[in-house]
C-alpha positions as CSV (number, residue, x, y, z in Angstrom):
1,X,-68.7,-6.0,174.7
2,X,-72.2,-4.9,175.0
3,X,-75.1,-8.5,175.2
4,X,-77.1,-8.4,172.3
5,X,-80.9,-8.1,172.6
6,X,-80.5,-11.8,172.1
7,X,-78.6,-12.1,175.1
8,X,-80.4,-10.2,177.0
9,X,-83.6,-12.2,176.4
10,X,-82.0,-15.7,177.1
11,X,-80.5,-14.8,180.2
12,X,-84.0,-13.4,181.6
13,X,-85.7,-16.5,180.2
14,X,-83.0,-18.8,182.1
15,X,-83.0,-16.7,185.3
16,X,-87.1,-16.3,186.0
17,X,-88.0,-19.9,184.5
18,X,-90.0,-18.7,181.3
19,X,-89.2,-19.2,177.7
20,X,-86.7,-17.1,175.3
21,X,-90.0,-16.6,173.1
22,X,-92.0,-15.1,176.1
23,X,-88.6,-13.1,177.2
24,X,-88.6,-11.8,173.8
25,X,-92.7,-11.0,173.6
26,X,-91.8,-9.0,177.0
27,X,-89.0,-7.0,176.1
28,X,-91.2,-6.0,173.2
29,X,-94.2,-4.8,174.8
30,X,-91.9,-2.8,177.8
31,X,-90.0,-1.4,174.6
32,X,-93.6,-0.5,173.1
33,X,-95.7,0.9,176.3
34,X,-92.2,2.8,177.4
35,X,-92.9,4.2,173.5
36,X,-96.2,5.3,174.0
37,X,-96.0,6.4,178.3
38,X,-92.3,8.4,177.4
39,X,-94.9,11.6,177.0
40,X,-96.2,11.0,180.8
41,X,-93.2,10.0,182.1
42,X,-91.9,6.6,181.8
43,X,-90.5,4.7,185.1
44,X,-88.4,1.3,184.5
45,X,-88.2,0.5,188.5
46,X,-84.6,0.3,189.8
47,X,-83.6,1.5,186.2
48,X,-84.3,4.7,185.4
49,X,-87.4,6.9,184.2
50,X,-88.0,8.4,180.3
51,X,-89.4,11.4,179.6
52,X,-90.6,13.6,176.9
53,X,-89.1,17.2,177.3
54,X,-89.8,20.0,175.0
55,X,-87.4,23.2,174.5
56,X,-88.8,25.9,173.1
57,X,-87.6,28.1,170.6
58,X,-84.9,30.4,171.0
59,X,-82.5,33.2,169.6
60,X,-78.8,32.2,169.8
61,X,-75.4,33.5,168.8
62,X,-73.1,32.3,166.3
63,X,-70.4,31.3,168.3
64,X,-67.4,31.4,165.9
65,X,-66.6,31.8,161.9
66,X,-67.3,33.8,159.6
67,X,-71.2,34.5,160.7
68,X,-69.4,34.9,164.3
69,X,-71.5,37.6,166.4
70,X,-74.8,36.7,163.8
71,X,-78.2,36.7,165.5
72,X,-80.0,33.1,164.4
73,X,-83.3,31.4,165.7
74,X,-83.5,27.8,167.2
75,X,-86.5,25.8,166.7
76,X,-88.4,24.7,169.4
77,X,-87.8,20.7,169.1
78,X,-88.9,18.0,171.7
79,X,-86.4,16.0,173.2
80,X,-85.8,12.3,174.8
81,X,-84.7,12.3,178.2
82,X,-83.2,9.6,180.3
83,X,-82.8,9.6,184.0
84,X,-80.5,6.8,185.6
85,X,-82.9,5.7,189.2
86,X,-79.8,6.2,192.1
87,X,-80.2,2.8,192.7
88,X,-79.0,1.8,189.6
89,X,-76.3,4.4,189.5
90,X,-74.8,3.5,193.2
91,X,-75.2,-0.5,191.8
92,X,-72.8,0.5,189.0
93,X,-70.7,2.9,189.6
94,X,-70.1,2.5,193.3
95,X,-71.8,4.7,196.2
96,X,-67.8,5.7,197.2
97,X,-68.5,9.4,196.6
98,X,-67.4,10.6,200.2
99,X,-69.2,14.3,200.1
100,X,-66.4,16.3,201.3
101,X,-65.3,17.9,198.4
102,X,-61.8,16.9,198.5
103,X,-59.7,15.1,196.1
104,X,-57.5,12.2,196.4
């Protein structure tokens, strides 16, 4: 089961000697300036990095039913990306990837 933000913010508190109310006030303001940076590119160090991507519009196909074969435009949207750091990835899922290619 997943640690609520409540969690989160009381273990951080006990582990670097501050407050659960100044955890809390922290968590915030990363939540906030990772809000307003996520445009430029976002880094969380030893976490991961958010970006703002946009896709532009497009023409697409209808795959399947009735319309199937039908011409149809996609809007260009803008999207939320997040990349996992590889230290973060190696820390949790294991570096035991061995490169060769070979199963088992």
């Amino acid at each position: 089961m997943s640690m609520t933000k409540s969690e989160i913010s009381r273990h951080l508190a006990d582990k670097v000697g501050i407050t659960k109310k100044q955890s809390d006030a922290f968590l915030e303001a990363l939540a906030e300036l990772a809000y307003q940076e996520a445009k430029n590119t976002f880094v969380i160090p030893g976490i991961g990095k958010l970006s703002l991507k946009e896709s532009p519009a497009r023409e697409a196909t209808m795959p399947f039913g009735p319309r199937k074969g039908e011409k149809y435009w996609v809007p260009a949207k803008k999207k939320v990306k997040f990349t996992v750091a590889k230290a973060a990835k190696d820390a949790i899922a294991g570096s035991g990837h061995s490169g060769s290619g070979e199963m088992g």
